[in-house]
Structure formats: C-alpha cells, structure tokens
C-alpha positions as a printed Julia matrix, in Angstrom:
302×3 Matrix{Float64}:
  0.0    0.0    0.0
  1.37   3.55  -1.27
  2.32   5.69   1.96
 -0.72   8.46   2.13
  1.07  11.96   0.43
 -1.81  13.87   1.8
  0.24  16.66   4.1
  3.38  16.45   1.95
  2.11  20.56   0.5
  1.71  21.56   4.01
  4.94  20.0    5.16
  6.79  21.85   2.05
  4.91  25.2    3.31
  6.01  24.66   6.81
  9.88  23.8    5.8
  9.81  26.78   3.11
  8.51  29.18   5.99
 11.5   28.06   8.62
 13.9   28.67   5.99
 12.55  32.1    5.09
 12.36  32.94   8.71
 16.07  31.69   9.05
 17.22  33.4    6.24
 15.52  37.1    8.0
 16.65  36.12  11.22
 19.99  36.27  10.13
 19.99  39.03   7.73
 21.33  42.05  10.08
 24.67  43.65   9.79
 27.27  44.17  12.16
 28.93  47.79  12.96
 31.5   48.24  15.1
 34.04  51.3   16.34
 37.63  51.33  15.58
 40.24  53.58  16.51
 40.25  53.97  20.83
 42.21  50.91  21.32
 45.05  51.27  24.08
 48.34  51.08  22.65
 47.18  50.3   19.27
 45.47  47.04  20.87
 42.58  47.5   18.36
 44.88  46.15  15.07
 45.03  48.35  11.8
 41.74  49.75  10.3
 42.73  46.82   7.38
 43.02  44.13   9.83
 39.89  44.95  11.07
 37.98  45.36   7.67
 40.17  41.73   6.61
 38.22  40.03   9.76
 35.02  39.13   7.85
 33.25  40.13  10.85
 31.89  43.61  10.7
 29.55  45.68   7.79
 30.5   48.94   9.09
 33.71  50.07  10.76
 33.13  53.8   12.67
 36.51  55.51  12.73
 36.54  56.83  16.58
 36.54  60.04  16.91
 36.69  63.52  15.34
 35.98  65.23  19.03
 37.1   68.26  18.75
 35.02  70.92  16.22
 32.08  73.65  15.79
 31.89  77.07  17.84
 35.04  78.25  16.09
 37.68  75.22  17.55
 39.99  73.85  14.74
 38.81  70.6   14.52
 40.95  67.24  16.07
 41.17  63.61  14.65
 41.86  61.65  17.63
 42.82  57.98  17.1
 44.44  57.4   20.35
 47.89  56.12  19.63
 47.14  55.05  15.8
 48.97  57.73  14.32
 49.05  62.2   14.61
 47.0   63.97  12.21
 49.41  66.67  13.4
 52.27  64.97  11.95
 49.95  63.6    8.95
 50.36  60.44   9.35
 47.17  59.11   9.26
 47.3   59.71   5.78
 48.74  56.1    5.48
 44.87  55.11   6.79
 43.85  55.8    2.9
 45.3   52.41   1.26
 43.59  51.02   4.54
 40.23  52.84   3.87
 40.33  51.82   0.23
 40.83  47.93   1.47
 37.92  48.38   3.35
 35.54  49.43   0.9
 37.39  47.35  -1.68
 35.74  44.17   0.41
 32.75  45.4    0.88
 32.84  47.34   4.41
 32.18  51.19   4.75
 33.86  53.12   6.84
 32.64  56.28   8.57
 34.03  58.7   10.88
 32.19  59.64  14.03
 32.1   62.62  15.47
 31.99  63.05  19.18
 32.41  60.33  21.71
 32.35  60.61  25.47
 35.32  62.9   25.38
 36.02  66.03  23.44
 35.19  69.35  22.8
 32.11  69.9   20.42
 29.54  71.8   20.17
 27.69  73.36  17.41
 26.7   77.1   17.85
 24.29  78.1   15.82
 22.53  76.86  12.46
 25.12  78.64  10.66
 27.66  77.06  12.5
 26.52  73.38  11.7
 26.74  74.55   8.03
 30.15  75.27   8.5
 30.67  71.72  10.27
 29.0   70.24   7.24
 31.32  71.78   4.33
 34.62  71.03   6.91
 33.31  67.21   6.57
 32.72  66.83   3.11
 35.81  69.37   1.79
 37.98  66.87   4.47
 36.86  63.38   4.55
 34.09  62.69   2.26
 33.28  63.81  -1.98
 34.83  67.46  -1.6
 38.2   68.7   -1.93
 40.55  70.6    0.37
 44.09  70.86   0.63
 44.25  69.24   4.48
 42.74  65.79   4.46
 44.25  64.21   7.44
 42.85  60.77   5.81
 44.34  61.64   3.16
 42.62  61.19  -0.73
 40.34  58.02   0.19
 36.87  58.93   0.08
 34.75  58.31   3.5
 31.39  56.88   3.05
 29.98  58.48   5.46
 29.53  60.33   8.91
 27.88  58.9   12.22
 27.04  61.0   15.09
 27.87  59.68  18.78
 26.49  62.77  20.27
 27.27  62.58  24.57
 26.71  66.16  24.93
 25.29  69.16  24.34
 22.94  68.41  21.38
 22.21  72.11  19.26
 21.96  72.25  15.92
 22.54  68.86  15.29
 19.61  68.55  13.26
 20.82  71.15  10.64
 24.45  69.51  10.84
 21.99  66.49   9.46
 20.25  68.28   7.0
 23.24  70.26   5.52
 25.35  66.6    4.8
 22.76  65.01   3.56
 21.78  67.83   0.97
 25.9   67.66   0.37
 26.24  63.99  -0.35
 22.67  63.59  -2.22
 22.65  60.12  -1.41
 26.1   59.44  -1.74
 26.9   59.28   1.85
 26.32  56.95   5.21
 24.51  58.98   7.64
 24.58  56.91  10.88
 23.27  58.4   14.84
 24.22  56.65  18.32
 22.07  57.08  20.7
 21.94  56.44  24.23
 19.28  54.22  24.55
 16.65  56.19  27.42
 14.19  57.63  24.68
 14.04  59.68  23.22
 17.94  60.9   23.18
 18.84  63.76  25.18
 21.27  65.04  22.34
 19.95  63.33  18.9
 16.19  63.41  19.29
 15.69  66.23  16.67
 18.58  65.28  14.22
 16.76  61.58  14.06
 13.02  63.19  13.26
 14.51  64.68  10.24
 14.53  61.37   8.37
 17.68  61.32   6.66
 19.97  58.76   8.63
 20.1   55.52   7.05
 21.15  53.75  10.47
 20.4   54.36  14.2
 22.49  52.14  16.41
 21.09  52.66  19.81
 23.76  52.19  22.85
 21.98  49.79  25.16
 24.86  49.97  27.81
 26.39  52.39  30.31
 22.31  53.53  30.83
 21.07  51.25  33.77
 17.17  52.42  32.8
 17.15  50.23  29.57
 19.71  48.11  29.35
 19.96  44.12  30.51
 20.7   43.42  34.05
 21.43  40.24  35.71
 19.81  37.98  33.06
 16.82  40.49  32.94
 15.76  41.93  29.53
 12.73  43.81  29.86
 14.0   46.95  30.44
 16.06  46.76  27.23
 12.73  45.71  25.12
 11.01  48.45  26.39
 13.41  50.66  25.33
 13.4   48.36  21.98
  9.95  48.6   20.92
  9.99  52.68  22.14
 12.94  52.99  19.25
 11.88  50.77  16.65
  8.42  52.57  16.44
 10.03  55.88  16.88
 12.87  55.83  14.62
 11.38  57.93  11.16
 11.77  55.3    7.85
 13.77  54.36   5.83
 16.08  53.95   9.26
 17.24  50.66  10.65
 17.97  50.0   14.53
 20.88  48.05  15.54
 21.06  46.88  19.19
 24.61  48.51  20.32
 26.26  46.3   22.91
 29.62  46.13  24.55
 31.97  43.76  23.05
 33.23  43.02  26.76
 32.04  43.93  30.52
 34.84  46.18  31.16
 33.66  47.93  27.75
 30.7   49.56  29.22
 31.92  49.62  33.38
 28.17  50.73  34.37
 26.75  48.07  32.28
 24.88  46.12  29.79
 26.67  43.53  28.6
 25.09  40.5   27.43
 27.78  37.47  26.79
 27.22  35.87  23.44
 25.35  32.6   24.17
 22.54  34.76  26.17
 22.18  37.2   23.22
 22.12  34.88  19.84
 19.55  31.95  22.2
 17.27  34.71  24.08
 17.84  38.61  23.47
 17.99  38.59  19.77
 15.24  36.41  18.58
 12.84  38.94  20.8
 13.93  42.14  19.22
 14.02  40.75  15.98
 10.75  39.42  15.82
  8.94  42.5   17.25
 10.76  45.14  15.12
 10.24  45.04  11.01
 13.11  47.79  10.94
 15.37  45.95  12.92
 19.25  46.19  11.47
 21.56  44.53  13.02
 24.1   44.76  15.85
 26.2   47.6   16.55
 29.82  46.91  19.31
 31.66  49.42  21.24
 34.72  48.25  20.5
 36.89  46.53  18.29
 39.92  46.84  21.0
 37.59  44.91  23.27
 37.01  42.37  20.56
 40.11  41.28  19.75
 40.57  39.67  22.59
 36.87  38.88  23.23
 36.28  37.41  19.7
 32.59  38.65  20.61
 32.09  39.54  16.79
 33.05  36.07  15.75
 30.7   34.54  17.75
 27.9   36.32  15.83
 29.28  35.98  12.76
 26.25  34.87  10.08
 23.81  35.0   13.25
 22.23  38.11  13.42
C-alpha cells in the first residue's frame, strides 16, 4: 500500500517558511568602532575590515570641532593627524571598501570638545566634513585622498543644531553618503532626538549599555525591550535600529553587557521578531574584541 502523500504541500509550506524565517533572522549587519584601542590594541583599520566580521567600521573620533575650535582627529595612539600620518589610513580605507565594508568617521564620543553654535555654525561643520573626509576637496585631508562613506554621530553632549548639521550633509552627499546616529538608549535621546526626526539617517544604532534604565541586568531583559519597541516605532523610515552592545564587561563599566550565548539563544530572537526595521548589531569596541572574539561569535547570526 502507497504511503498516504496527503500533508506532503503543508509539510513543504512549513519547511519553506523556517527557511525564510532563518534566512531574516539572520539578515542584520554588524557595525562596530575602531580607533580607541590602548596602545594600538585595536589592530590596523585593514586588519579589522580583513576580519570578515563587521559591515560597518566607525573611525573613533573627530571630538574636537564647531563654535570656532579647529577641529581634532583623535585615534588614540594610531597615528598624529598633526604629523599627517594618518594619511597612510587611505590604502587602509580603500581595502575596506574594496571588500565590501564602509567606513565612517564619528564625530563626538564621550570625550572632546564639540559643540555646534548656531545653524550657521553646523553649516560650517558640514562643508569642513565633506571638503575633508568625504566627496569634496581641500588641501588638508588628514585621511588623506580616500573617500569616507559616510559620517555617524555619537552625540554625549550638548545636542544644538545637530539637526541642521543632518540636513546640511545630507543635501551635500545627495545620497552618496552613510549617515549613521548613536544614541543612548533612554528615549528619546537627550542630544539626537531632533537630528533623528529629520529622516535622513540611514542607520540608528542605539547604545543599550552604560544607561542602567534600559539596558539588561542580571539575566533580565525587559527593560532593554522596552526601550526596543519605544525605538523601533520611533525611529522615522527608511532607518534601521541596531542593538549597540559592549563587546566586553569592562567595555561599558556601568553596564549592559550580554555574553554571546545569552544574546544569539534569548535577546535577539525577541527584538528581531517584534521590530520590522530591525538592522543589526552595533559593538563598542573593536579593541575589546580582539581579545573577546565577541564579533566572531555572531558571525552569520544576526
């Protein structure tokens, strides 16, 4: 007697489903920041890119600029922009986007001196960034000729004008160019709320650590998918959200870190099934990771 073939369709349905819902589940990118490692401990920008681990690399940090400062590349003990040598970065750059990765440089950080003036002022910022690191020309690129794709904002203080600073790079790179924000996650942001209602970043990679209020605690993750669902439905389209984590505890000393098993078996699978515009994942740092190997553990899962 032939074996009945009567739920063989529905079996195919069910198996074509999982795979779709595999293939989505593991469809988000991976960004991570380069550039604050102690003594170098973060590798080149090239060794980084050469990894196979990360989408987006965020050179860390112009922190110095706006309200008349000259402005400062600081990359730790990578090289002096002083000096120029981080002009040799530009082979490295090239590498990078040669393989597939872009590579954006953030302004900002927890340290620095920034601040933006007026809406005049952010102007200014904007034609400094594209004349120095991305499609313009100017006789001082510190980078030297390679071409940045694009600019993220790590806003920590003092959040003016930051909107127009938006508005005036993305009329300058008409679509050309990466715009990226990182926000603390309490929402909305304190310094990035009304740069993010414009509309025109492409990614928002939302810093679920150092911010006790919304981050994961002792094997607790609601307050973190609070926070979640708050972003995802807040963030304007065509924006993604990336979940920002630490790469390792002492990354983030008041917090957040989730260790890799916990995130990829239990965090993950919640935000990315309540969140249609969820991105990826974003990690503060790659000097952390090296020795962590964080980002290879996540490597084709997110």
């Amino acid at each position: 007697m032939a074996p009945r073939l009567c739920c063989s369709s529905q079996f195919l349905l069910a198996v074509s489903f999982l795979a779709a819902f595999a293939a989505v589940s593991n469809a988000g990118k991976v960004a991570v920041y380069w550039g604050q490692g102690a003594g170098n401990g973060d590798g080149t920008l090239a060794e980084t890119c050469a990894t196979g681990l990360y989408d987006f690399v965020n050179i860390a940090f112009l922190n110095v600029y706006g309200s008349g400062l000259t402005p400062v590349l600081n990359l730790a003990a990578h090289c002096n922009p002083d000096a120029g040598t981080c002009k040799s970065l530009s082979s490295e750059i090239s590498s990078c986007q040669q393989s597939g990765v872009k590579v954006l440089l953030s302004l900002g950080g927890e340290r620095g001196q920034y601040s933006l003036s007026s809406a005049d002022d952010a102007r200014g910022v904007a034609d400094y960034l594209w004349n120095t690191f991305l499609g313009g020309s100017s006789d001082s690129r510190p980078l030297g000729d390679a071409v940045l794709d694009g600019i993220d904002f790590d806003i920590e203080k003092d959040g003016d004008h930051y909107d127009e600073l938006a508005m005036a790079l993305s009329s300058k790179c008409n679509g050309a160019c990466v715009l990226t924000a990182a926000p603390q996650c309490p929402y909305p942001d304190a310094h990035l709320d009304a740069a993010i209602k414009t509309g025109v970043f492409s990614h928002v990679w939302v810093q679920f650590y150092n911010n006790r209020q919304c981050q994961y605690a002792s094997g607790d993750a609601s307050a973190l998918q609070a926070a979640w669902a708050q972003w995802t439905s807040g963030v304007p389209a065509p924006a993604d959200v990336f979940l920002g984590l630490p790469t390792a505890p002492a990354a983030a000393p008041s917090g957040g870190y989730i260790d890799a098993d916990t995130l990829l078996s239990q965090v993950l699978p919640a935000v990315e099934g309540a969140a249609a515009n969820y991105g990826g994942v974003m990690l503060w740092n790659r000097w952390r990771d090296v020795t962590a190997g964080y980002g290879a553990k996540l490597k084709g899962k997110v």
